[in-house]
Each structure stands twice: as C-alpha cells, then as structure tokens.
N, C-alpha and C positions, 0 to 999 in steps of 0.2 A: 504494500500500500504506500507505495511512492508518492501519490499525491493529491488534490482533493479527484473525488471524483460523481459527477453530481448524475448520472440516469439513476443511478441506482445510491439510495441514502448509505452511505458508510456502516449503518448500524444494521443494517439487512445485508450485505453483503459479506460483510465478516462474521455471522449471525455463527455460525460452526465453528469461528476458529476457541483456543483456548484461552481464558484471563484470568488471569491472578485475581484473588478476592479480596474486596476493599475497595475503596474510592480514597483518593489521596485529594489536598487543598494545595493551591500554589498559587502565588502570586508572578502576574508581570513587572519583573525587575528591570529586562532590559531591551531593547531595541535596536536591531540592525540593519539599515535598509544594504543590502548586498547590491542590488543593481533594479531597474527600473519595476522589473515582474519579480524579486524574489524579498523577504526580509526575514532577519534569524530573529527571534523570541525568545528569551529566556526565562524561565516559567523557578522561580525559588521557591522552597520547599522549607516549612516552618520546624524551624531547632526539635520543637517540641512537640513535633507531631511523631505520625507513625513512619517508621523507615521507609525508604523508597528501593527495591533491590528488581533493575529491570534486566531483561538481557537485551545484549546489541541487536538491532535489528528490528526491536517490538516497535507499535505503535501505541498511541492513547487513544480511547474514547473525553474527547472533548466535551465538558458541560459548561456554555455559558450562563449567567444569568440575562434572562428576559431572551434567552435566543431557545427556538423549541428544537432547533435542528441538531443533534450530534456529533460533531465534529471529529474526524480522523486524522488526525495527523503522526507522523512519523518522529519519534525522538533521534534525535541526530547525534547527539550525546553520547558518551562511554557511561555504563552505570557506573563506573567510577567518578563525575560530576555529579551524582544527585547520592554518594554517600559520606553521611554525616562524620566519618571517622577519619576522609580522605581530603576533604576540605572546607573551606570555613563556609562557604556559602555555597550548600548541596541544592542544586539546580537539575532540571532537565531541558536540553535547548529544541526548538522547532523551528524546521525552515517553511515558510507559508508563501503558499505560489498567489498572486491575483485573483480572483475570481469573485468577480461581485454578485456573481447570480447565485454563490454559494454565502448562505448565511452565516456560519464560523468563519471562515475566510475573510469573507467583507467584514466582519466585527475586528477580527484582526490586523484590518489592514486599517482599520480607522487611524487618525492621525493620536501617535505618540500619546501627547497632553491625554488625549479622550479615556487612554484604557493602560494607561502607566501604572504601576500598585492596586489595580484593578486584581481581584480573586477569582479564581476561575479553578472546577474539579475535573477531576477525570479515574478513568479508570486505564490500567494497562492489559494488553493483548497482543497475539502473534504469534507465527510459526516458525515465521521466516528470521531466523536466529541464529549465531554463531555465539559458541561453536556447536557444529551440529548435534542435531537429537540423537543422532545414533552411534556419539563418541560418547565417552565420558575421560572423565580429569586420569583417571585408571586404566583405561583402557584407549590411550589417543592413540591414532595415524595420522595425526594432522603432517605428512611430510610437505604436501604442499597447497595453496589456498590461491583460487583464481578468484579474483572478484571483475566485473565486466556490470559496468552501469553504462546509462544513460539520459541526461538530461537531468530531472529530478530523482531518477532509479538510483542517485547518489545516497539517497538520505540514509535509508539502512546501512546500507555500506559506508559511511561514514562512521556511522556509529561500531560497527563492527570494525574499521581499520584502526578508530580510536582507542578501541578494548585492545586489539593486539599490539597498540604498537605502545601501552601503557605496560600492559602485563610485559613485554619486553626488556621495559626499563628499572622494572619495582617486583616483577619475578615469575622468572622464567618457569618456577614449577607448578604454575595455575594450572596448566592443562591449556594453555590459550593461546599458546605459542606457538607457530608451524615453523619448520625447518626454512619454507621459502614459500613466498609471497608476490605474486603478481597481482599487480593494479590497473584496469584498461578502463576508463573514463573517456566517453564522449558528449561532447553536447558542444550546442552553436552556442558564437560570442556574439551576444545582440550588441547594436547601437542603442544610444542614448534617442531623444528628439535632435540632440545637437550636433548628431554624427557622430558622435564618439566613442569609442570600443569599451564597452561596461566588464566590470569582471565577471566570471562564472564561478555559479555557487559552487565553496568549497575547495575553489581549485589551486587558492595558496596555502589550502592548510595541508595539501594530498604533498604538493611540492616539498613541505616543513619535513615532515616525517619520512617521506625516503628520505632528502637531505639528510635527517638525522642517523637513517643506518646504512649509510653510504659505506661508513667508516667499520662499520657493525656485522660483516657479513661472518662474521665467528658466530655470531648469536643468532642473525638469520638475515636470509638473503631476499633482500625487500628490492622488487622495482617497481617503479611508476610511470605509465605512460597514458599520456594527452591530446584523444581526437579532436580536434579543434575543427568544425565547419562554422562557416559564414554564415550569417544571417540567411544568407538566401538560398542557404543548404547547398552552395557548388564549394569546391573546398581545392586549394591550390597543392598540386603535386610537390610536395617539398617535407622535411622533417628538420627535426634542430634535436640535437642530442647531449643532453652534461653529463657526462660520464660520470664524474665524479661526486655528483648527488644521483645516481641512480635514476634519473631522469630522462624519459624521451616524451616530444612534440611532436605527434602529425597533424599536417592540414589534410586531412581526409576523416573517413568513415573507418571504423574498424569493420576488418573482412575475415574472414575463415583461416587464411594462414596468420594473421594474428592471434587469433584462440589457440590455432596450435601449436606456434610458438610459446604461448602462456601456458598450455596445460603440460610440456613436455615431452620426453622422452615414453614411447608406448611403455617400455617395460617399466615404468614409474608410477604409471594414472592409475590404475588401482589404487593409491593411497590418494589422490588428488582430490580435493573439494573443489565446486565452482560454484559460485555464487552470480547470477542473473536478475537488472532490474532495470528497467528501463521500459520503455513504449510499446506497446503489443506488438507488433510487425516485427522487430529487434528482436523483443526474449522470445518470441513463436521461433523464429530462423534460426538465432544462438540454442536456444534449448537442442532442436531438432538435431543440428549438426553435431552438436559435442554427445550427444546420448548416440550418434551412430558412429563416432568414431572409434577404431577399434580399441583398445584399451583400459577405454573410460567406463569405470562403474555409472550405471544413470542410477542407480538412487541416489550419488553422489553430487547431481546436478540441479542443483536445488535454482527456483524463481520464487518471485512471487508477484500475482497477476492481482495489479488492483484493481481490473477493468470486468 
C-alpha cells in the first residue's frame, strides 16, 4: 500500500490483511514539503502512552477527527524512530502524495498552521514486511535482499532499508542483517511551475546510507542505484557512476537485465529475497519475470498490490 488509493476505500481493501491490537494517539510534530506533489509528516508519539513496536514495511489505518474517511498510509520510518528506548522523540514518519479528492490526504495537505500539534489515531497493519515471515532471527538466509520500487513503491522500502541499515550499525545479531543488499529505485524528476528540477522523494537519504557502507562491505555489501526519467517519461541514454559511495544513476527505466544483475548468480537465488512496489504495470512484469527465472525461489518474491 504504497499510496493513497481512492476506487476502492483503504479500509475494505486491506479488510484481510493482519493488525496489531490497539489504537495508538500521535501528534503532528512536523512538516516537510519534499517537492511540489509529495510532503513527509511526522506523527510523535506520547512518552507516556502505550509503546509503539511496528515492522518495516507496515502501514497505518489513519483516524482523523471530523474526517469519516480512513486513511492509509505507509510509515516510512524504521520502528526504531517510534521506540521510546532508542530516542528522545519516538515518532513515526509519512510520506503523503496530493490528492484532494481523497479526504485524509487533502486534510493532510492542508496548510502547516491548520493541522501543526493537531492529534490524530491510528491503528497499525501489513504483510508486506521485512524481514520476511518465513525467516526468523534463528533460522535467517537472508544472504541477499533485492529491493526494486517505484515512484511512491519507495515508502515501505524505505522503511525497511532504514531497519537494515540501522541494525547494521547498532547490531549485526538482530537477525536483520543480509550479507548483500541491492537497491533499484525508479521514478521521474518532476519540475516545479518555474521549470525547475524538484527533488525525489527519499532519494538523498537512499544516497546517505550506501555512502555510509561504501567503506563497510566486511559487514555487508550494500548498492544503490537511481532510474531517473523525465517528467515526460522519455529518459536520456546515459549513466553517472560513484564508485566509491556505492552509487549508480541511470537516465532510463529499469529492464530485466537489471533485476538480474540484482538478484545474482543462479546458484545463489535460493537464499535471495526480492522485495517489489511500485505501479501495477511494473510489479505485474517485475513479479512475472523474477518468479520465472531459473533459480529464484517465488515464495521468495514478495509485492504488495495497493490497487
């Protein structure tokens, strides 16, 4: 559940998945408009309430006041943000796309002043989760983890590259850790009204964190790379490569021999995870392909369709 999605209300459409019991309280603490159609939320969570213990990847059921609609959105956050033991101000953050025709959305996007220290509940839910359901802290293979979004398909993946590339730094024996890590993020770089090239959601913080295990590949071997198309979705043949943050740019589309270059060596995929989220058209073609590839386990191909 990448992002709003209005034929169908969020609360009927995820109606089967699993949630944790309780309703949690939180306040809008803080405000970031990203670029023209995205803004980060960050939603604090009261000292003295009940713990908040989510996994990467979940969503919330959103409750505003005087809004009757319930709101879906994607925590973006490592549950390490929203626990009280791990920082002074346990939070959980959301990225919220435009959409005025959806009521949560358009409340959120109201201006600042209007919904600053405003209180707002939710519940949490999801399936779509790292690390997978069918490892445990006991029993890992995580040898290595593809993650492949697109556009807003970022948000869970965020939150999940946050978890591992924390557990990396504060302890490698969570069970949370994979050997190696591929990152393939695509989405256009919109303009402003003024012509001007806006950033894309999340994509200096994807930069930060390979930069940081650049130097790191003893503990694990993280890359990151950046489809970058144009507004107008035509994308110039060209790449730009820093080696030494771990780092590639392309002006294209990701295609087939990129997933297979991420997923690896055949006699490897067996132990591979692949994590898919992005637009229907994308995770239909990406799922299809990797689950016939020879090598790859499919229960190990995990998406999640918010459409």
């Amino acid at each position: 559940m990448a992002t709003v999605k209005e034929s169908i209300p969020h609360i009927i459409r995820t109606a089967d998945d699993p949630r944790q019991q309780g309703v949690w309280t939180a306040r809008i603490s803080e405000i970031e408009q990203v670029n023209s159609k995205i803004r980060l939320l960050k939603l604090s969570l009261p000292r003295d309430g009940r713990p908040l213990r989510h996994l990467p990847g979940q969503y919330i059921d959103l409750y505003i006041p005087n809004v009757d609609v319930v709101g879906g959105f994607t925590i973006t956050s490592s549950p390490g943000a929203a626990s009280f033991d791990k920082t002074e101000n346990p939070h959980i953050e959301l990225a919220i796309q435009s959409s005025p025709t959806n009521p949560p959305a358009a409340y959120l996007w109201r201006s600042p002043p209007e919904i600053l220290n405003s209180t707002v509940s939710f519940k949490v839910g999801g399936n779509f989760i790292y690390p997978p359901p069918t490892t445990t802290t006991q029993n890992s293979n995580l040898d290595r983890v593809v993650f492949v979004a697109g556009g807003v398909g970022i948000n869970p993946i965020m939150s999940m590259v946050s978890a591992i590339h924390e557990a990396g730094i504060t302890d490698t024996s969570s069970g949370l850790l994979p050997k190696t890590v591929r990152v393939l993020y695509t989405s256009r770089r919109e303009k402003n009204p003024q012509g001007q090239q806006e950033p894309v959601l999340f994509e200096e913080r994807l930069r930060n964190i390979a930069g940081h295990w650049s130097s790191r590949k003893d503990v694990m071997d993280y890359t990151y790379t950046f489809f970058e198309t144009s507004a107008s979705g035509e994308a110039e043949a060209k790449e730009d490569e820093d080696q030494t943050r771990n780092i590639t740019t392309c002006y294209r589309r990701i295609n087939h021999n990129d997933l297979l270059e991420a997923i690896g060596p055949q006699e490897t995929r067996p132990n591979t995870f692949v994590y898919v989220c992005g637009l229907p058209t994308m995770t239909d073609e990406f799922v299809a392909f990797l689950k016939n590839t020879p090598g790859v386990d499919v229960r190990k191909v995990l998406c999640e369709k918010w459409w």
